[in-house]
C-alpha positions in Angstrom: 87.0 133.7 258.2 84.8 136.2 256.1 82.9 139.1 256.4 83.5 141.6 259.6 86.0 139.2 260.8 88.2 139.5 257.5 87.7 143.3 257.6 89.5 143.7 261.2 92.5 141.4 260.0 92.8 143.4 257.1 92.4 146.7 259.2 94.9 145.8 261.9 97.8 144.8 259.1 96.9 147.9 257.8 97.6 149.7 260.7 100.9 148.2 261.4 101.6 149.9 258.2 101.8 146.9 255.4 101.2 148.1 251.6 98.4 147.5 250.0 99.7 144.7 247.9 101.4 142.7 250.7 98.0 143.1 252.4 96.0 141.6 249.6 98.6 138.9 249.2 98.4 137.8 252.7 94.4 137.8 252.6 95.0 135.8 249.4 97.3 133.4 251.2 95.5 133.1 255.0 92.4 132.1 252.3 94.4 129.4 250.5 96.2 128.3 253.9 92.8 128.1 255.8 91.7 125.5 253.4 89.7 122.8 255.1 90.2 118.7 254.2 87.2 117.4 255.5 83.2 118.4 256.0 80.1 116.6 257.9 76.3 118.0 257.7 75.5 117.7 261.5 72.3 119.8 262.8 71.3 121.0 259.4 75.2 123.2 259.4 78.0 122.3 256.9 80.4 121.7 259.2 84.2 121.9 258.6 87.5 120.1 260.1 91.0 119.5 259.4 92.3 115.9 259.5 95.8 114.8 260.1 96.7 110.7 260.0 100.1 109.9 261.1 102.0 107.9 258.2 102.6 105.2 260.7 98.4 104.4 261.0 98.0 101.0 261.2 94.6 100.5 260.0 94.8 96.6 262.2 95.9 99.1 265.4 93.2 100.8 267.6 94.8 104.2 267.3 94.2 106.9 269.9 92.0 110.4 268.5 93.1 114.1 269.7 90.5 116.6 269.1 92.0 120.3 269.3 89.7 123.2 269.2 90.9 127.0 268.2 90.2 129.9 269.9 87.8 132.4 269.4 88.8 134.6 266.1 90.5 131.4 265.0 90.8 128.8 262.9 91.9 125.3 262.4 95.2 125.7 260.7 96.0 128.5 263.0 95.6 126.2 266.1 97.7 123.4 263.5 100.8 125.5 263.5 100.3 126.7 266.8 100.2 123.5 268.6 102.1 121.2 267.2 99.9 118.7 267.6 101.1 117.5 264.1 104.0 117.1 264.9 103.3 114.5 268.4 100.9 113.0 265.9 103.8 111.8 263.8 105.9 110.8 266.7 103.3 109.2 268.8 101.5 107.9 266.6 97.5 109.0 266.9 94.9 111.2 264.6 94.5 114.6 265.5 92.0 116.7 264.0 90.3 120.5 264.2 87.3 121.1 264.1 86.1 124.3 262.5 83.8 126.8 264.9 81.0 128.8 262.9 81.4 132.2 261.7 78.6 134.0 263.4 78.9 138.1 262.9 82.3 138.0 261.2 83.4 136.3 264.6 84.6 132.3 264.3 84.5 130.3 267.5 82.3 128.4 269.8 79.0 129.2 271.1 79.5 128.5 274.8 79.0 131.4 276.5 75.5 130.7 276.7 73.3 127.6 277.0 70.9 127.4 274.0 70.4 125.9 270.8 73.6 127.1 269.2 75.9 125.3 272.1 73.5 122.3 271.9 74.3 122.0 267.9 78.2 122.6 268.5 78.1 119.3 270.8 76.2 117.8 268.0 78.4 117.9 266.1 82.2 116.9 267.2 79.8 113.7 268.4 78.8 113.4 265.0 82.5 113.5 263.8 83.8 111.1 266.1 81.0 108.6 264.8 82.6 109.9 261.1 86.3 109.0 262.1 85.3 106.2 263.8 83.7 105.0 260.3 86.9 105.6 258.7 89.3 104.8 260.8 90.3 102.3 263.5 89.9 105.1 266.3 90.8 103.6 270.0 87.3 104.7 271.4 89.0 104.2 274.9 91.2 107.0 273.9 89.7 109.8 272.5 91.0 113.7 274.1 89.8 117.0 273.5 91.7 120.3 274.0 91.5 123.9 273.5 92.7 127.5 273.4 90.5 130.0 275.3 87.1 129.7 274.0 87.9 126.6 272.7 89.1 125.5 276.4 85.9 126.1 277.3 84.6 123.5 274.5 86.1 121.0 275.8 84.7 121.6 279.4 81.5 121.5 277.8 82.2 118.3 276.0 83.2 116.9 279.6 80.2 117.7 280.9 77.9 117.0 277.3 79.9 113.4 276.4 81.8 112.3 279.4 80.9 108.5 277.9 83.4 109.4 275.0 85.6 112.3 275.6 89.0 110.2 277.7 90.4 113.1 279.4 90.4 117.0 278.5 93.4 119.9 278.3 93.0 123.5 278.4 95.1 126.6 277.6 93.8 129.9 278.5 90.4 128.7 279.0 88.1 131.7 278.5 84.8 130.0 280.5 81.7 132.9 280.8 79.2 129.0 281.4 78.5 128.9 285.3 79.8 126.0 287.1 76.6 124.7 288.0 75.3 124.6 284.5 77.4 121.4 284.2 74.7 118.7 285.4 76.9 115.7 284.9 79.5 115.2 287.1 80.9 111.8 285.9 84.9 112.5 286.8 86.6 113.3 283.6 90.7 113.6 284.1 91.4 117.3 283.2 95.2 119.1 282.4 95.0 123.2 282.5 97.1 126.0 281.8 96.9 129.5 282.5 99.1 132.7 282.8 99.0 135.2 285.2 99.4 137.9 282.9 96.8 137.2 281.2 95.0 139.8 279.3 92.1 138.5 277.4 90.7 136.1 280.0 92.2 137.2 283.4 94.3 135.2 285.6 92.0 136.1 289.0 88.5 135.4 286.6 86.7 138.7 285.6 85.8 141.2 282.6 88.9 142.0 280.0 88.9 144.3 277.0 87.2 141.8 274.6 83.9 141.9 275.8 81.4 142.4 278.7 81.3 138.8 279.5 82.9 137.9 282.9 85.2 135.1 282.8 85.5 132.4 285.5 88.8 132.2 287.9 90.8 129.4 285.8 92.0 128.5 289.7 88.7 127.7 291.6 87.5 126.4 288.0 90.5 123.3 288.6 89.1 123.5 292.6 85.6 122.6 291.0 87.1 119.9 289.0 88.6 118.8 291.7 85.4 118.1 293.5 83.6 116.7 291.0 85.9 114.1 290.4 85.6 113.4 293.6 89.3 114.4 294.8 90.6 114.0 298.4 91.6 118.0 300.1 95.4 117.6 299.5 97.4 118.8 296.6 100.9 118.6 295.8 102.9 121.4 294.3 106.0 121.3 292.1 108.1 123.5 290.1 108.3 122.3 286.8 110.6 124.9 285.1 111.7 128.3 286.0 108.4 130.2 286.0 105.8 127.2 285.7 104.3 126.1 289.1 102.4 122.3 288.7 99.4 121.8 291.4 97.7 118.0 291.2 95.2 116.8 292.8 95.1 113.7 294.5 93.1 110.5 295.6 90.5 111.3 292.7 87.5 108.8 291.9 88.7 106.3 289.3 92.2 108.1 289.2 90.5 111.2 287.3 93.6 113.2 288.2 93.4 117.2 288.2 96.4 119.1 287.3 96.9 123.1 287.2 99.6 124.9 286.0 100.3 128.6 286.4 102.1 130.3 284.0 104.0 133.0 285.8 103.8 136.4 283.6 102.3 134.0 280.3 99.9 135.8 278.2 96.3 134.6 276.6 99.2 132.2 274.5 100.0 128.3 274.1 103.4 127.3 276.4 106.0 125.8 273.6 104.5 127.9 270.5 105.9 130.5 268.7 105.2 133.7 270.2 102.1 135.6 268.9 101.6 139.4 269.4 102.7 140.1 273.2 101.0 143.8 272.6 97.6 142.1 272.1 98.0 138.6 273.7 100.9 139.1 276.0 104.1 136.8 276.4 104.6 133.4 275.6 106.2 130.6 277.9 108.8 129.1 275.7 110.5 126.7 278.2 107.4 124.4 278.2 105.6 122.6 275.9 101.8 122.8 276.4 101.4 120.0 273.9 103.5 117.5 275.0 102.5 118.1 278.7 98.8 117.2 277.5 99.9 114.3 275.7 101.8 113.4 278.8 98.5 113.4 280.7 96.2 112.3 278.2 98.5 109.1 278.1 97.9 108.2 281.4 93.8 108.1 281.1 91.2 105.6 279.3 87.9 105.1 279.0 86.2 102.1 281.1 84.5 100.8 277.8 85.2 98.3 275.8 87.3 99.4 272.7 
């Protein structure tokens, strides 16, 4: 991050009262930390990514692809560390990687609040480094996921919609979506995990406008209804308790087993269940007794593609 964006983090450390010189060290180390290892040109834009191989990659062994996105304001070794995606990576045994959103007026993120050139170019290019891991690595094209945190849940709706023929099945925390429903024309059924609190602050949990912005956010609950429907689901749900304070609703009898599952995060925050807890006066609390990550890996684990690998 650079420009207007660096300014406010700066600002807001400033505010909670940090001395200059821890400031500057900070900005010195969030610059070193935020360090990217890989870059594509795709649309004319330098593009940037983080890449994490698991040590047991087998390059004989189709091996599955996670793509996580960050939330608006954010960056790829933010949503790293907040994730843990690493971490099931190493365990499970597939490539993750994050993708780096452009900084456009001192504000990184994804331009999907708006149909246009700039949304059409962010599409452009996590196809373009699929086709670059795929290259490079042995990736299981049956088994490619996308994920996201708030704006960047609403990235990988718009991947759904924009490359249903590669994107497996797609997760969601906190999805901050301002697209219409309508505006996605394909409705190929693409399996879909979500997770949202009811406290949310920053993209409320009843859909509407929030202190960030003037933008009006979609209800996250009639979002998964419209999933629902386009993958063709039957009218019944089933609902579970998961864990104190998480509520599970799936829908059933969907076309090619596209399953639809929504989970309510009763008083969770604009936050990532399982993560360490960000700043609960900005972002609110954060659901420690589940894991966001491993419930999406959970999922994703249950859905192909129907091509040939």
């Amino acid at each position: 991050m650079k420009g207007r964006g660096k300014r406010v983090i700066l600002a807001v450390l400033a505010l909670l009262g940090l001395p200059l010189l821890v400031i500057l060290l900070l900005a010195v180390s969030f610059q070193l930390e935020n360090r990217s290892n890989g870059s594509i040109v795709s649309s004319g834009e330098v593009r940037k990514y983080l890449l994490h191989v698991p040590k047991s990659y087998d390059a004989t062994q189709p091996t599955p692809l996670v793509i996580s996105f960050h939330g608006g304001a954010g960056w790829p070794v933010l949503q790293r560390d907040l994730t843990g995606w690493n971490d099931t990576a190493e365990n499970q045994g597939f490539i993750v990687v994050y993708p780096a959103g452009l900084d456009a007026g001192g504000m990184t993120g994804w331009r999907v609040t708006r149909p246009g050139a700039g949304l059409t170019k962010d599409v452009q290019f996590i196809s373009d480094l699929i086709d670059q891991l795929e290259k490079t690595y042995n990736v299981d094209r049956t088994r490619v996921y996308a994920n996201g945190l708030s704006n960047g849940g609403s990235m990988a709706f718009v991947l759904s919609c924009n490359l249903p023929d590669r994107i497996a099945a797609v997760g969601m925390v906190a999805a901050a979506h301002v697209l219409p429903w309508g505006w996605c024309s394909d409705r190929r059924p693409v399996p879909m995990i979500s997770f949202h609190g009811t406290a949310d602050p920053l993209a409320p949990y009843e859909g509407g406008i929030s202190w960030v912005g003037p933008a009006s956010f979609r209800d996250p609950v009639q979002w998964a209804a419209s999933w629902a429907r386009r993958n063709g689901c039957g009218p019944d749900t089933t609902k579970s308790l998961i864990v104190v304070g998480v509520t599970r609703q799936d829908y059933t009898e969907c076309t090619d087993d596209a399953a639809v599952a929504f989970l309510t995060i009763h008083g969770g925050g604009h936050t990532w269940p399982g993560a360490e807890p960000l700043p609960e006066w900005i972002l609110g609390s954060t659901n420690r007794s589940i894991s966001a990550t491993r419930e999406m890996w959970t999922f994703f684990q249950k859905h192909r593609l129907a091509v040939e690998p």
